[in-house]
mmCIF file of the N, C-alpha and C atoms, coordinates in Angstrom:
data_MODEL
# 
_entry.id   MODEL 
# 
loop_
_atom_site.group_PDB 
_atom_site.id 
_atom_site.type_symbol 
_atom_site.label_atom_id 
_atom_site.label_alt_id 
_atom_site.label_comp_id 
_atom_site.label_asym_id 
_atom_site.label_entity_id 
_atom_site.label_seq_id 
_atom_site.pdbx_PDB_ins_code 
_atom_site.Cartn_x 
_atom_site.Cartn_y 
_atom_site.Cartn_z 
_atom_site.occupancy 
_atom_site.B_iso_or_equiv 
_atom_site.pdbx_formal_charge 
_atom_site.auth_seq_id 
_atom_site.auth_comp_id 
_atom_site.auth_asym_id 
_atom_site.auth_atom_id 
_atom_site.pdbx_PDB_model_num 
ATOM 1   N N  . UNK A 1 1  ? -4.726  4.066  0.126   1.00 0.00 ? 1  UNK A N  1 
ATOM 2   C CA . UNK A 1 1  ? -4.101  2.986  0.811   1.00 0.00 ? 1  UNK A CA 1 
ATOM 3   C C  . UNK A 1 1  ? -2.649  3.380  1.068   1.00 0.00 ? 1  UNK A C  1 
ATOM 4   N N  . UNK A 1 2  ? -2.400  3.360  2.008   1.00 0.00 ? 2  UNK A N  1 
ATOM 5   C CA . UNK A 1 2  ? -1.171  3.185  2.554   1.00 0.00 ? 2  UNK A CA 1 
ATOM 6   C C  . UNK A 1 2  ? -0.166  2.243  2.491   1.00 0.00 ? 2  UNK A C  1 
ATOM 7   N N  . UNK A 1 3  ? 1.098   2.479  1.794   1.00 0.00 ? 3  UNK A N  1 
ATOM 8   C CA . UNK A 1 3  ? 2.188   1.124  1.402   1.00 0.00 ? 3  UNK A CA 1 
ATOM 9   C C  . UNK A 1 3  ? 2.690   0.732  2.742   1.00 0.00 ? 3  UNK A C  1 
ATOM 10  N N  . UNK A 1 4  ? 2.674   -0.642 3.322   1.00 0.00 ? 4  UNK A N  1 
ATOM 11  C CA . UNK A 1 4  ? 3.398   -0.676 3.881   1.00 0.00 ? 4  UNK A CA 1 
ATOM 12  C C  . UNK A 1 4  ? 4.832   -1.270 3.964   1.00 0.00 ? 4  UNK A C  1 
ATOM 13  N N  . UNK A 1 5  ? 5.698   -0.393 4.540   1.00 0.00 ? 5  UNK A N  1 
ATOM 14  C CA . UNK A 1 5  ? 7.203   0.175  4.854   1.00 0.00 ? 5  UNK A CA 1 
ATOM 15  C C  . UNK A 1 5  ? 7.560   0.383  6.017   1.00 0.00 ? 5  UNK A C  1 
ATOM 16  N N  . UNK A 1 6  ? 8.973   -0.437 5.660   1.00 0.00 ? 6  UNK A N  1 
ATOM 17  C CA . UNK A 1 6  ? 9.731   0.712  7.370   1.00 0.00 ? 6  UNK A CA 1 
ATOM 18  C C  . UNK A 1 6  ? 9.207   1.899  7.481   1.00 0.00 ? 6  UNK A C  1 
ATOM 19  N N  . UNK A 1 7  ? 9.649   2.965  6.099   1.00 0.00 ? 7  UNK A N  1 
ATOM 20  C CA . UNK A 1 7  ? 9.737   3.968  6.190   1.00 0.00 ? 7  UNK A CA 1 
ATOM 21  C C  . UNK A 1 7  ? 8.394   4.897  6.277   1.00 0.00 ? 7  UNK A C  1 
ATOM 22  N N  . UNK A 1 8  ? 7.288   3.892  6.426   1.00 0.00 ? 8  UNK A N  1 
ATOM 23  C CA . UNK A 1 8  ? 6.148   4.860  6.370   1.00 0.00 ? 8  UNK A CA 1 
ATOM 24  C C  . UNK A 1 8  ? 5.384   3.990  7.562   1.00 0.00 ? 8  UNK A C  1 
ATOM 25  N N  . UNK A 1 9  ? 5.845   3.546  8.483   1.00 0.00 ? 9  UNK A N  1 
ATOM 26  C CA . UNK A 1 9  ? 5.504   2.963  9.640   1.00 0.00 ? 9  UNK A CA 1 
ATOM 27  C C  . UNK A 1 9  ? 5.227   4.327  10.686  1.00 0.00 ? 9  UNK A C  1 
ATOM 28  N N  . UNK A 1 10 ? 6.086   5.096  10.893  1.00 0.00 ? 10 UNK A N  1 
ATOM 29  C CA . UNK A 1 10 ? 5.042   6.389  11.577  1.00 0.00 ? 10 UNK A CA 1 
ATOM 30  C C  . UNK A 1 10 ? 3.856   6.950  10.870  1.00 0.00 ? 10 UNK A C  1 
ATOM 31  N N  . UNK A 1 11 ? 4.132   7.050  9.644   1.00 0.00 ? 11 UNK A N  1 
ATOM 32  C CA . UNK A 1 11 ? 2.785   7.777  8.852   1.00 0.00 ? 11 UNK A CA 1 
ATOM 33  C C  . UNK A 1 11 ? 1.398   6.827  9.310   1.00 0.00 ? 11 UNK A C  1 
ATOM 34  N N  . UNK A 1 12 ? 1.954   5.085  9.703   1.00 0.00 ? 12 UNK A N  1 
ATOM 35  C CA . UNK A 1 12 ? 0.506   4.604  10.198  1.00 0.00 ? 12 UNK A CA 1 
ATOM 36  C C  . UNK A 1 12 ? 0.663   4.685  11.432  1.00 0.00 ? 12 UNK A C  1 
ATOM 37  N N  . UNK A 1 13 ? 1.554   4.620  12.038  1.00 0.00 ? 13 UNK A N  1 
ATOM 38  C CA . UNK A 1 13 ? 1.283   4.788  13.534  1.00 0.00 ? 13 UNK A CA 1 
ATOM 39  C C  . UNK A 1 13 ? 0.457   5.455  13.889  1.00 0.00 ? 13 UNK A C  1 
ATOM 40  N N  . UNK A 1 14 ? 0.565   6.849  13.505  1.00 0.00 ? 14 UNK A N  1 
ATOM 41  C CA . UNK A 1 14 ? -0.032  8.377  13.380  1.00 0.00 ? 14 UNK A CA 1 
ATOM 42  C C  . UNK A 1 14 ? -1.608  8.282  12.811  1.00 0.00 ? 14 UNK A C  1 
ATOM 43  N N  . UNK A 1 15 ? -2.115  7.390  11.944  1.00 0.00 ? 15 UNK A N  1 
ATOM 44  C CA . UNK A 1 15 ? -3.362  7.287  11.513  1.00 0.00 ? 15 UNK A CA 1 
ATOM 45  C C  . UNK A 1 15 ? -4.405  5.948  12.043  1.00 0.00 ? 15 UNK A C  1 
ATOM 46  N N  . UNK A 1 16 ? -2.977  5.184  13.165  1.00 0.00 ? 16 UNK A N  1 
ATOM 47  C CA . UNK A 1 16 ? -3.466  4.293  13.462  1.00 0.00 ? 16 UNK A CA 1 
ATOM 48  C C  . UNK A 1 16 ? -4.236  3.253  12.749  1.00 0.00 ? 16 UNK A C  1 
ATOM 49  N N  . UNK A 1 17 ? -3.278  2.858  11.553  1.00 0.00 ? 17 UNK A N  1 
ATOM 50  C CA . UNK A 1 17 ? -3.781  1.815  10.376  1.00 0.00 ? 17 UNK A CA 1 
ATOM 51  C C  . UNK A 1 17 ? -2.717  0.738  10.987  1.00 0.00 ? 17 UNK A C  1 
ATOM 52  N N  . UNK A 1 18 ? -3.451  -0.501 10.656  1.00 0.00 ? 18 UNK A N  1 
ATOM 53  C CA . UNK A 1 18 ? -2.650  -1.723 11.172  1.00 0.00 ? 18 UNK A CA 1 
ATOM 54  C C  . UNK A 1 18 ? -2.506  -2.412 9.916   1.00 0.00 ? 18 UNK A C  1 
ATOM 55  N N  . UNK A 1 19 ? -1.615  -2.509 9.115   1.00 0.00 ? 19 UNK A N  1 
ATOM 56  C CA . UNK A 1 19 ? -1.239  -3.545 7.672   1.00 0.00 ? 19 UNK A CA 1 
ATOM 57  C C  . UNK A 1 19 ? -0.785  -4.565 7.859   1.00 0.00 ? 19 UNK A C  1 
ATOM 58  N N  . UNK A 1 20 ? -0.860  -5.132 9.231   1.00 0.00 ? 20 UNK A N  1 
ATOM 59  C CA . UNK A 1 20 ? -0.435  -6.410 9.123   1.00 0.00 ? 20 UNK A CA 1 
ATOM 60  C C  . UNK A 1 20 ? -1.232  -7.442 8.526   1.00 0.00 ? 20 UNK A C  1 
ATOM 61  N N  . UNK A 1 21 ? -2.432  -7.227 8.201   1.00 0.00 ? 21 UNK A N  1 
ATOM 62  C CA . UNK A 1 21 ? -2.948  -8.202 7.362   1.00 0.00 ? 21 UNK A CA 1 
ATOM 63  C C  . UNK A 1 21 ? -2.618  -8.228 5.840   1.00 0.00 ? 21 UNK A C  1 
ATOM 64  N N  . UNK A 1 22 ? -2.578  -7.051 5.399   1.00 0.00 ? 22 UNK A N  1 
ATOM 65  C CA . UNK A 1 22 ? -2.154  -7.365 4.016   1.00 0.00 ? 22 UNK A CA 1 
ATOM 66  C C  . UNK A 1 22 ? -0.639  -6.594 3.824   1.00 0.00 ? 22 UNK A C  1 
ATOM 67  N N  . UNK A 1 23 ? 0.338   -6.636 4.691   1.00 0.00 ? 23 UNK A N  1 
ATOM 68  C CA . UNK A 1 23 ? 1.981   -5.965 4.406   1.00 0.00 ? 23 UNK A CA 1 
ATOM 69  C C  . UNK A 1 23 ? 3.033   -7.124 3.424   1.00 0.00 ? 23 UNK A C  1 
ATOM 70  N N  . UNK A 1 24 ? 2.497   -8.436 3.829   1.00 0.00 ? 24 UNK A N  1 
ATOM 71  C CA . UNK A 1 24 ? 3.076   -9.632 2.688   1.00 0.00 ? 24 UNK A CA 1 
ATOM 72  C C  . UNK A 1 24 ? 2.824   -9.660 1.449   1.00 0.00 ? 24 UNK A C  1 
ATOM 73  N N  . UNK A 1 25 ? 1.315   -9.264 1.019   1.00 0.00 ? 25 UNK A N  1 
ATOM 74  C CA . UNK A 1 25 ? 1.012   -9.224 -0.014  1.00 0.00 ? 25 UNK A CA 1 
ATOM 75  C C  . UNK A 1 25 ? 0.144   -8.597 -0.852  1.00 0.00 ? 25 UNK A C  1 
ATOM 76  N N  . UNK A 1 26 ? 0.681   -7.213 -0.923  1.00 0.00 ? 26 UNK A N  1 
ATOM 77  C CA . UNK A 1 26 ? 0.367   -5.946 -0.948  1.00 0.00 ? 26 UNK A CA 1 
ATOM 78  C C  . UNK A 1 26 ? -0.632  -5.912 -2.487  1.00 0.00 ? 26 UNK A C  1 
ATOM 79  N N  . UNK A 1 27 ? -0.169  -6.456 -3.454  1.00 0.00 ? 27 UNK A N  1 
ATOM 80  C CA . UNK A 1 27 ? -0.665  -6.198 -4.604  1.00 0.00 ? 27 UNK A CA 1 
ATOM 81  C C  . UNK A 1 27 ? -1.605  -6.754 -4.857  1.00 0.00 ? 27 UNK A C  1 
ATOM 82  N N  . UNK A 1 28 ? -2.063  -8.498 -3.941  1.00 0.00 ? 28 UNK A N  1 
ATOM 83  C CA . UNK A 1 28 ? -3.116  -9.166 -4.243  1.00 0.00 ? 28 UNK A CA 1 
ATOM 84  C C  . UNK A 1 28 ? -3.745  -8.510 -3.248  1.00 0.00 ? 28 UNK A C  1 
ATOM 85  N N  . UNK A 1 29 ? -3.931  -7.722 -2.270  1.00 0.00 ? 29 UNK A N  1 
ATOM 86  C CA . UNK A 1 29 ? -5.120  -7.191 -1.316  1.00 0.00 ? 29 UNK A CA 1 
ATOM 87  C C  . UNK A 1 29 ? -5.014  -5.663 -2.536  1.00 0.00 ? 29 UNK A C  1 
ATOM 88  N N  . UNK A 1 30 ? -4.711  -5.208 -3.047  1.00 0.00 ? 30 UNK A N  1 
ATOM 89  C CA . UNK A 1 30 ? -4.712  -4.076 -3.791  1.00 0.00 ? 30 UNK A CA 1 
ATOM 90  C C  . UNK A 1 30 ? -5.824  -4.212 -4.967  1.00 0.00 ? 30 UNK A C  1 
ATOM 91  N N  . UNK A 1 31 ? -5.201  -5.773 -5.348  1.00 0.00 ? 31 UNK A N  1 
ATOM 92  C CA . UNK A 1 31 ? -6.266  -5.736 -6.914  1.00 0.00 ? 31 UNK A CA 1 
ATOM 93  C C  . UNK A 1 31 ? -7.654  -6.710 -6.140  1.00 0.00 ? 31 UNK A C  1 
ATOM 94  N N  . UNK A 1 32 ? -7.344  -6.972 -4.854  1.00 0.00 ? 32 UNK A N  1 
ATOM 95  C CA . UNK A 1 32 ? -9.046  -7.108 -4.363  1.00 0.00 ? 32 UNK A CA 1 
ATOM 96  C C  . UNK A 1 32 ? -9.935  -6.302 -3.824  1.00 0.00 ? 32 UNK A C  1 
ATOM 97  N N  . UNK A 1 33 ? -9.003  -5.205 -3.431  1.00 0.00 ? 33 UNK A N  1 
ATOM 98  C CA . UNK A 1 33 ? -9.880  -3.977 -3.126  1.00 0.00 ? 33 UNK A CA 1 
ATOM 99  C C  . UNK A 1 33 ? -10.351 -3.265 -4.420  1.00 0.00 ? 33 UNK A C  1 
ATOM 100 N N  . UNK A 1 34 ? -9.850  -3.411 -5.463  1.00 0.00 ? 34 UNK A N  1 
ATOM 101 C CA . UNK A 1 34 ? -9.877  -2.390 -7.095  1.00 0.00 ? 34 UNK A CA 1 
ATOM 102 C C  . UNK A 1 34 ? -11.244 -3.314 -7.268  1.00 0.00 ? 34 UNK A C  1 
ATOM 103 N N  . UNK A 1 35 ? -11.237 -4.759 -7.205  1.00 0.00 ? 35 UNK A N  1 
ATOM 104 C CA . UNK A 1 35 ? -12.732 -5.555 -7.614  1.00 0.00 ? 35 UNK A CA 1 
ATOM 105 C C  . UNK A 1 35 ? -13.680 -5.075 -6.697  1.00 0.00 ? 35 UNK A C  1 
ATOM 106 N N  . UNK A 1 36 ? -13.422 -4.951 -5.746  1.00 0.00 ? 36 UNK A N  1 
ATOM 107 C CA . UNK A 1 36 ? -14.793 -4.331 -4.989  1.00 0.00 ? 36 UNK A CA 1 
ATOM 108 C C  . UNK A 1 36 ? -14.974 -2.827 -5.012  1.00 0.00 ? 36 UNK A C  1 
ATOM 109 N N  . UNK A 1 37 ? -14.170 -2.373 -4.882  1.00 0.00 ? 37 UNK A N  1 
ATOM 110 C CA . UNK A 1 37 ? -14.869 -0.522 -4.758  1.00 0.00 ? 37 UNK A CA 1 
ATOM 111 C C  . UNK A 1 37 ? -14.298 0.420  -6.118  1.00 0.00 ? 37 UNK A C  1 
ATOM 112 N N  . UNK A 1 38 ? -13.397 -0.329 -7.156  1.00 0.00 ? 38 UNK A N  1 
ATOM 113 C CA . UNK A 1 38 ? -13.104 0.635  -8.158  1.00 0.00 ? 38 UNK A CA 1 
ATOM 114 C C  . UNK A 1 38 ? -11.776 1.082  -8.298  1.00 0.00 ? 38 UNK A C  1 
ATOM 115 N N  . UNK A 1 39 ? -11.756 2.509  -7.792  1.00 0.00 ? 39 UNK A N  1 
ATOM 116 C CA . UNK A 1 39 ? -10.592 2.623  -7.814  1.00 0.00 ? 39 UNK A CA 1 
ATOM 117 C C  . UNK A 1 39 ? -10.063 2.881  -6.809  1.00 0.00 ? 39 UNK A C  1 
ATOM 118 N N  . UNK A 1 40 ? -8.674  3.208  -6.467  1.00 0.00 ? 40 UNK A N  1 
ATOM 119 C CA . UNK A 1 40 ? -7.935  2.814  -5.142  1.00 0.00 ? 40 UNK A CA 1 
ATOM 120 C C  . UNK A 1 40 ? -6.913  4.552  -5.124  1.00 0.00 ? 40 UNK A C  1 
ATOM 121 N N  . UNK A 1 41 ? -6.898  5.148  -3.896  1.00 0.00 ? 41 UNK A N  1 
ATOM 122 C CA . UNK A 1 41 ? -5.398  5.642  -3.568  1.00 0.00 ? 41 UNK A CA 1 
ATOM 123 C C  . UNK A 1 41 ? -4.480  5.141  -3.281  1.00 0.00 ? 41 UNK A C  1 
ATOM 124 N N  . UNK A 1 42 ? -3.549  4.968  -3.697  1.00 0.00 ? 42 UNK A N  1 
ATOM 125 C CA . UNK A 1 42 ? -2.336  4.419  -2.963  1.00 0.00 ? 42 UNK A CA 1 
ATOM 126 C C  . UNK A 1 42 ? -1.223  5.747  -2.800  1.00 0.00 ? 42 UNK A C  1 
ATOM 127 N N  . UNK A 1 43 ? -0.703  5.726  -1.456  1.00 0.00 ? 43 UNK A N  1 
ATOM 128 C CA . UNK A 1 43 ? -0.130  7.161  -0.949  1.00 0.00 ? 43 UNK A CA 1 
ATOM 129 C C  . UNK A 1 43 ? 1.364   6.127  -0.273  1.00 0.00 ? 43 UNK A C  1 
ATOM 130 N N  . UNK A 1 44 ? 2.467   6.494  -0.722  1.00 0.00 ? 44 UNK A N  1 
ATOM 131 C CA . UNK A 1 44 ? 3.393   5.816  0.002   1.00 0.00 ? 44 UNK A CA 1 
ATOM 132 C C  . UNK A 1 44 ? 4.345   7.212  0.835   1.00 0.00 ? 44 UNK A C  1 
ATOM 133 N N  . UNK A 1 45 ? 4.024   7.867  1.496   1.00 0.00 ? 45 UNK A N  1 
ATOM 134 C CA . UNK A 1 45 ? 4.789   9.607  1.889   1.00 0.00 ? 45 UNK A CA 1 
ATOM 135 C C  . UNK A 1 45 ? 6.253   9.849  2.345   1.00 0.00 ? 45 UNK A C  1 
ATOM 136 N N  . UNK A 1 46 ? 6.258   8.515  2.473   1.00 0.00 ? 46 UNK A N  1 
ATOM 137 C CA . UNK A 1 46 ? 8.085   8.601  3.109   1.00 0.00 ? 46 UNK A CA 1 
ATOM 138 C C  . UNK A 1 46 ? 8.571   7.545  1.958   1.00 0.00 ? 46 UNK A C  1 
ATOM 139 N N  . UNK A 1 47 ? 8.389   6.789  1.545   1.00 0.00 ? 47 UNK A N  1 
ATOM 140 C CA . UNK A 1 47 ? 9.138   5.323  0.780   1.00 0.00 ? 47 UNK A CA 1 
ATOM 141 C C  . UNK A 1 47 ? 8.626   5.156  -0.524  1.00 0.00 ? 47 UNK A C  1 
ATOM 142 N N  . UNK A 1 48 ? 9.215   6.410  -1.698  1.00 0.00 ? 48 UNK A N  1 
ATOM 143 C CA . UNK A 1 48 ? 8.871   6.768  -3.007  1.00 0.00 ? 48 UNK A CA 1 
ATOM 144 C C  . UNK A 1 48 ? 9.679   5.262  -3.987  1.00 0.00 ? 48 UNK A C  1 
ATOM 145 N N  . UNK A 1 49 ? 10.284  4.823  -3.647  1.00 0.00 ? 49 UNK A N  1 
ATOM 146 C CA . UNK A 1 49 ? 10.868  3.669  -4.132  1.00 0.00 ? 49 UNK A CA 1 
ATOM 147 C C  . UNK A 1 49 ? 9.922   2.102  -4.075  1.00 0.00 ? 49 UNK A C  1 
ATOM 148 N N  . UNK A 1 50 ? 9.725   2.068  -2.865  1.00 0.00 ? 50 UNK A N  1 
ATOM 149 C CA . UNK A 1 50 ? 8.410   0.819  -2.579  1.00 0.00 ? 50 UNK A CA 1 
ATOM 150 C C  . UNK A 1 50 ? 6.849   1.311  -3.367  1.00 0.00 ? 50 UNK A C  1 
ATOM 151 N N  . UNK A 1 51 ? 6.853   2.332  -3.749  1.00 0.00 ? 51 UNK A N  1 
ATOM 152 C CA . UNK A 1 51 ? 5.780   2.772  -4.363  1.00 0.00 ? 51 UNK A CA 1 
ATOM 153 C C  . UNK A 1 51 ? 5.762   2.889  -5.760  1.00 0.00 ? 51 UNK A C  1 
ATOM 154 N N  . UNK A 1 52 ? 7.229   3.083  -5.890  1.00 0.00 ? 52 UNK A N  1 
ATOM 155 C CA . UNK A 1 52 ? 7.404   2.886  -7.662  1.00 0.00 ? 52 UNK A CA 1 
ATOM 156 C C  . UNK A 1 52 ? 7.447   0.846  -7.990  1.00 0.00 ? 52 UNK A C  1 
ATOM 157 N N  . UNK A 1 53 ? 7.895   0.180  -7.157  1.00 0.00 ? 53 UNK A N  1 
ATOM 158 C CA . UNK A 1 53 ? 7.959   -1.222 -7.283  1.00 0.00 ? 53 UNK A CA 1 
ATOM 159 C C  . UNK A 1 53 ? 6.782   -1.770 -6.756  1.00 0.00 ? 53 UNK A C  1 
ATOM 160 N N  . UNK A 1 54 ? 5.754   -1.107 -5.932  1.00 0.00 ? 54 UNK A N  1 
ATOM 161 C CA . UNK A 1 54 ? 4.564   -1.639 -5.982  1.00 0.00 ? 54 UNK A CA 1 
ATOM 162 C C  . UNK A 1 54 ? 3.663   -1.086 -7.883  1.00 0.00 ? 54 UNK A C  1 
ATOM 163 N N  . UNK A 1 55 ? 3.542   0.354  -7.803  1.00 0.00 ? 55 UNK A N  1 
ATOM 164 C CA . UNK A 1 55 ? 2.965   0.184  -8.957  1.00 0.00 ? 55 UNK A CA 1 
ATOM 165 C C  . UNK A 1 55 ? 3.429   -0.641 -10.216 1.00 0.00 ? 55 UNK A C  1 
ATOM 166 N N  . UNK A 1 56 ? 4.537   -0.688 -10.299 1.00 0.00 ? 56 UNK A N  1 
ATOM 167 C CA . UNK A 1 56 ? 5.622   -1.269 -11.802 1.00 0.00 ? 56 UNK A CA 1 
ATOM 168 C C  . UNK A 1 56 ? 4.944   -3.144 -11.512 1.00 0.00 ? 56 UNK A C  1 
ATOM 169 N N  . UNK A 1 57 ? 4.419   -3.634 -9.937  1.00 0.00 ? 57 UNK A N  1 
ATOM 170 C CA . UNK A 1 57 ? 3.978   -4.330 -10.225 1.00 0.00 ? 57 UNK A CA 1 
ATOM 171 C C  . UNK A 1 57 ? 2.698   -4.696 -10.411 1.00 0.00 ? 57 UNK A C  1 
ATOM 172 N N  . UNK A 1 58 ? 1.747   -3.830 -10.358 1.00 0.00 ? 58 UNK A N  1 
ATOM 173 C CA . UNK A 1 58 ? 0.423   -3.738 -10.638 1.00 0.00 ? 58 UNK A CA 1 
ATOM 174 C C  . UNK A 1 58 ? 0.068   -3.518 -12.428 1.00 0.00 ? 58 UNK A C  1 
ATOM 175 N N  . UNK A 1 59 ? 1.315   -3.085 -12.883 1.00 0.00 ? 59 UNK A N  1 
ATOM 176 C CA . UNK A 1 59 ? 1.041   -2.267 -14.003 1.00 0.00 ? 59 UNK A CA 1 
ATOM 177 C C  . UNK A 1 59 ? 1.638   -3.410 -15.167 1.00 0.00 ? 59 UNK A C  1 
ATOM 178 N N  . UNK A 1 60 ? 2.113   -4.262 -14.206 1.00 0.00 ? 60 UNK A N  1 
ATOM 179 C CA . UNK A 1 60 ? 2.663   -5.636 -15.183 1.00 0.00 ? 60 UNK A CA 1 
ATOM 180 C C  . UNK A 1 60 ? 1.692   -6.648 -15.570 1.00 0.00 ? 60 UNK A C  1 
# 
């Protein structure tokens, strides 16, 4: 999964992923995807900071 970010807004441009459904509320579409399929990638490639404050909040 892809974080979405300013800073990683080309990385979806480029893969043509649209997060506007879940960019508000990243962690509850995160731990509903973990209930259905397990486990999850999460790849943030440009915005290492939104990726440390997304996991720090998953991990709370």
């Amino acid at each position: 999964m892809l974080l979405p970010s300013h800073k990683n807004s080309k990385s979806a441009e480029f893969l043509k992923i649209d997060w506007s459904d879940y960019k508000e509320n990243i962690v509850g579409f995160i731990n509903e995807i973990h209930s259905i399929a397990g486990d999850i990638l999460i790849t943030s490639p440009n915005d290492f900071k939104r990726a440390y404050e997304t996991i720090s909040k998953l991990a709370s």
